[in-house]
C-alpha positions as CSV (number, residue, x, y, z in Angstrom):
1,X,-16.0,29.1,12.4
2,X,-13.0,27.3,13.8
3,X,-12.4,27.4,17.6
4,X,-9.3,28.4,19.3
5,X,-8.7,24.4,19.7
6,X,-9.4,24.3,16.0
7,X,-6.8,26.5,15.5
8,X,-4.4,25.1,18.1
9,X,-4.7,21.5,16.7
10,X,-4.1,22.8,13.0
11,X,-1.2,24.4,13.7
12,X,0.2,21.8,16.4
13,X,-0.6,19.5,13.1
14,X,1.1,21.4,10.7
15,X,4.3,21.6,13.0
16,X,4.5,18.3,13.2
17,X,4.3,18.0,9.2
18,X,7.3,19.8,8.6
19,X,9.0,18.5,11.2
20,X,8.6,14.8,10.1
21,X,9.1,16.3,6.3
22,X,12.5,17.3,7.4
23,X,13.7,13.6,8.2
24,X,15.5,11.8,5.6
25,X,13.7,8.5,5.6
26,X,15.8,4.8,4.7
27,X,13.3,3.3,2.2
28,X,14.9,-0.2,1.1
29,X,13.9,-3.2,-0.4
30,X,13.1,-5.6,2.8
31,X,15.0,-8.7,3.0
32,X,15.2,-11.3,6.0
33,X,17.0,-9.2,8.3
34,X,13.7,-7.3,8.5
35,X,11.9,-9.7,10.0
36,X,12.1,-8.5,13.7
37,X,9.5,-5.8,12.6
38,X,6.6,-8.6,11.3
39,X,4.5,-8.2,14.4
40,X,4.5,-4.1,14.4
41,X,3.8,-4.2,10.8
42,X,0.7,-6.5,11.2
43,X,-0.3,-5.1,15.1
44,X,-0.5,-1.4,13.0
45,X,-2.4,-2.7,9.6
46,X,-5.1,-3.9,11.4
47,X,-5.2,-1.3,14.3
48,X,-5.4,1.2,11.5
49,X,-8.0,-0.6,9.9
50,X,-10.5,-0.6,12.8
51,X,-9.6,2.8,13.4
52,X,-10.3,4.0,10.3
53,X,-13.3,1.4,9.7
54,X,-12.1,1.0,6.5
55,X,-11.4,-2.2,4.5
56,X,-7.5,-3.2,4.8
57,X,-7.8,-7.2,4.5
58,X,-5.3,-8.6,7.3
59,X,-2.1,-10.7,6.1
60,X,-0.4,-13.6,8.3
61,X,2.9,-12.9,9.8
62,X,4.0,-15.7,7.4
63,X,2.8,-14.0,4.6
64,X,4.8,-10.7,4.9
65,X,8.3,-13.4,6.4
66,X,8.1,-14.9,2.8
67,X,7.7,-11.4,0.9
68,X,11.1,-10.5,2.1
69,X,13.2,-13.2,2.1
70,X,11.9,-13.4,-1.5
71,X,12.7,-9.4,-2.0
72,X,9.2,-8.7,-3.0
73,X,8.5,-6.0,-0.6
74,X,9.6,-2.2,0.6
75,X,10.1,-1.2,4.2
76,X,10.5,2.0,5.3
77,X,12.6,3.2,8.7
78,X,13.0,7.1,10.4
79,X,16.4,8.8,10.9
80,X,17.1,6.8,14.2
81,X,16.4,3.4,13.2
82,X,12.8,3.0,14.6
83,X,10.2,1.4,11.8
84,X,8.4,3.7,9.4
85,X,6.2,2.1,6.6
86,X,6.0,-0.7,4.7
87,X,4.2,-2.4,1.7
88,X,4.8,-5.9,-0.6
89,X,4.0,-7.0,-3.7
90,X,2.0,-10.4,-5.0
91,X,2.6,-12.7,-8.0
92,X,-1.0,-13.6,-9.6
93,X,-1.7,-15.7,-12.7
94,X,1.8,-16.9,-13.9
95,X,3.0,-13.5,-13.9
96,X,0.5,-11.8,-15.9
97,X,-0.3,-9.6,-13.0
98,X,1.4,-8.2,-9.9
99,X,-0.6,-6.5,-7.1
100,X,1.1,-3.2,-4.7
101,X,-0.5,-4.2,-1.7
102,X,-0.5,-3.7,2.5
103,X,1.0,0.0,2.5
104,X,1.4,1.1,6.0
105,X,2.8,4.0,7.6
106,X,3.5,4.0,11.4
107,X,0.8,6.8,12.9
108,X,3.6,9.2,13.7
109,X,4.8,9.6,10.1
110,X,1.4,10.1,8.9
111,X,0.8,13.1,6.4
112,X,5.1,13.6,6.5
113,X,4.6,12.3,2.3
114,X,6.2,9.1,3.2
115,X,3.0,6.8,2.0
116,X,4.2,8.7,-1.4
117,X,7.6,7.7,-1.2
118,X,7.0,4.2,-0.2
119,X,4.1,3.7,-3.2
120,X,6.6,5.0,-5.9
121,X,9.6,2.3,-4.7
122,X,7.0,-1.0,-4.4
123,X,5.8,0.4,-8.2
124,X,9.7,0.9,-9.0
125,X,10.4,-2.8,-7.6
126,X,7.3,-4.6,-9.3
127,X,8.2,-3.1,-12.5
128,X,11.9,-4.1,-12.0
129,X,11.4,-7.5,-11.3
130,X,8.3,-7.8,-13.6
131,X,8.7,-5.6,-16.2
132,X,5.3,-7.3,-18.7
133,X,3.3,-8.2,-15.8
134,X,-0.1,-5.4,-15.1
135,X,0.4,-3.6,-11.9
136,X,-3.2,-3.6,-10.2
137,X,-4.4,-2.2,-6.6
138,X,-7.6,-2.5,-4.7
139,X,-8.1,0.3,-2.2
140,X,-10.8,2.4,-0.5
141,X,-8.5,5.9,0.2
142,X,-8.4,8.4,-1.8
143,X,-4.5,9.4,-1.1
144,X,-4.1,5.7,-2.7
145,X,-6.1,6.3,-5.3
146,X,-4.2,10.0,-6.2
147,X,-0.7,8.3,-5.5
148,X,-1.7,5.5,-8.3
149,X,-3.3,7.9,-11.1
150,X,-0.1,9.5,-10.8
151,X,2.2,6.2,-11.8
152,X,-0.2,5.9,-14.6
153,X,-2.9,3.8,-13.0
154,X,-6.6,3.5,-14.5
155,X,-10.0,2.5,-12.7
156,X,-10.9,-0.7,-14.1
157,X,-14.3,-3.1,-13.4
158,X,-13.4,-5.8,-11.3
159,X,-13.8,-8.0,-14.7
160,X,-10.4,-6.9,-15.2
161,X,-8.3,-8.6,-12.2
162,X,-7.5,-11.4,-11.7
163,X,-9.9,-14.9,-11.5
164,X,-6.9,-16.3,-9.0
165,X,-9.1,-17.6,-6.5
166,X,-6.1,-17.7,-4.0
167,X,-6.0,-13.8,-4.4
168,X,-10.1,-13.2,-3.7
169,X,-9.7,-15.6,-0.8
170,X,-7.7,-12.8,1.2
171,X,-10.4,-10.7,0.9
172,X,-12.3,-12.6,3.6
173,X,-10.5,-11.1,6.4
174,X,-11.9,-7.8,5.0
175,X,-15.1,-5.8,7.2
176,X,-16.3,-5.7,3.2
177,X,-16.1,-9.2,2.2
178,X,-20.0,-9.7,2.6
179,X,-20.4,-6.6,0.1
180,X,-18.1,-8.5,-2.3
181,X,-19.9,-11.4,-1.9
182,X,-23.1,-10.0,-2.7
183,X,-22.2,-8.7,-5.6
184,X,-20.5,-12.2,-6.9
185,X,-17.3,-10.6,-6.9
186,X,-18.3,-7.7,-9.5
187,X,-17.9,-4.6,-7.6
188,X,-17.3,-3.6,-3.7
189,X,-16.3,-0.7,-1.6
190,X,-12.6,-0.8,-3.2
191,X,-12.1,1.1,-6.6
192,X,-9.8,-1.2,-8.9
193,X,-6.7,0.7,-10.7
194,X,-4.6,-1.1,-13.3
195,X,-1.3,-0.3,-14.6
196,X,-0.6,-1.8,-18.3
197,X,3.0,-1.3,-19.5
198,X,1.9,-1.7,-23.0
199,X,0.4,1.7,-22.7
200,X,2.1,3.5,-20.8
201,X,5.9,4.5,-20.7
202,X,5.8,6.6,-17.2
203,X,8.5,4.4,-15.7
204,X,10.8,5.2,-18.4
205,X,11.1,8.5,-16.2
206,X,11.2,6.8,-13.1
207,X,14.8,7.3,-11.1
């Protein structure tokens, strides 16, 4: 049975829901001008990360500078300017695959379906700047993992990524990295989805 704080909280939740629904979000490819907003972006992966106890690898400040002066990544702001979301994409084996990595949403527009919003446009932009390439992501949450089956992604072993040895090495700053070890890079606390454009014609509907 739910206590009257039970109730209080739900409902207290579920204002702020439509509240944040209601705001007409600036989602946009990120480009050097962003750049002021590197440190919040990184501050609020891995603060959500330890929070959460989950395993969100952590990426340099140089890392995310060079995804958007290069245009390969999607940041997200509210109404009056302040910074929402964000999430990049990666290059791996000449182009054969691209991964949708490092989605973020700023706490306060948590459960407000902007994670959604921002995981359809990195898929939009990775397909639009590499249409051939399979789209793959690594990820413990289940939201994730629901927002990918809907683009068309599949769970695939871990046989099926790529052997980039640059790409496994940012797993190290990972809580899960000694599971991934173990397991001599088979299998770990992430389930695998991969997008292949050969067999599926999804973004042909995409707007």
């Amino acid at each position: 049975m739910k206590t009257i704080q039970d109730r209080t909280d739900t409902a207290v939740f579920s204002l702020n829901e439509k509240v944040y629904e209601s705001y007409d979000f600036v989602i946009e490819e990120a480009t050097a001008k962003h750049i002021f907003y590197i440190n919040e972006i990184c501050e609020e992966t891995l603060s959500s990360a330890k929070a959460r106890g989950t395993g969100i690898s952590g990426r340099p400040p140089e890392l995310l500078e060079k995804k958007m002066k290069e245009g390969e990544a999607i940041i997200a702001f509210a109404p009056d300017g302040k910074w929402a979301g964000f999430a990049f994409i990666s290059l791996w084996e000449n182009g054969k695959y691209v991964s949708n990595s490092g989605l973020i949403v700023a706490p306060e527009f948590r459960h407000t379906g902007l994670a959604k919003k921002i995981k359809r446009k990195i898929f939009e932009l990775s397909r639009k700047k590499y249409p051939k390439a399979h789209i793959f992501s690594l990820t413990t949450g289940l939201a994730v993992m629901k927002m990918n089956h809907e683009l068309g992604f599949e769970p695939v072993t871990y046989s099926e990524l790529p052997n980039d040895e640059l790409f496994w090495e940012n797993c190290k700053s990972c809580i899960n990295c000694p599971i991934l070890l173990s397991k001599e890079r088979k299998n770990c606390l992430c389930t695998a989805m991969l997008y292949d454009p050969k067999s599926n014609n999804i973004s042909d509907s995409l707007e």
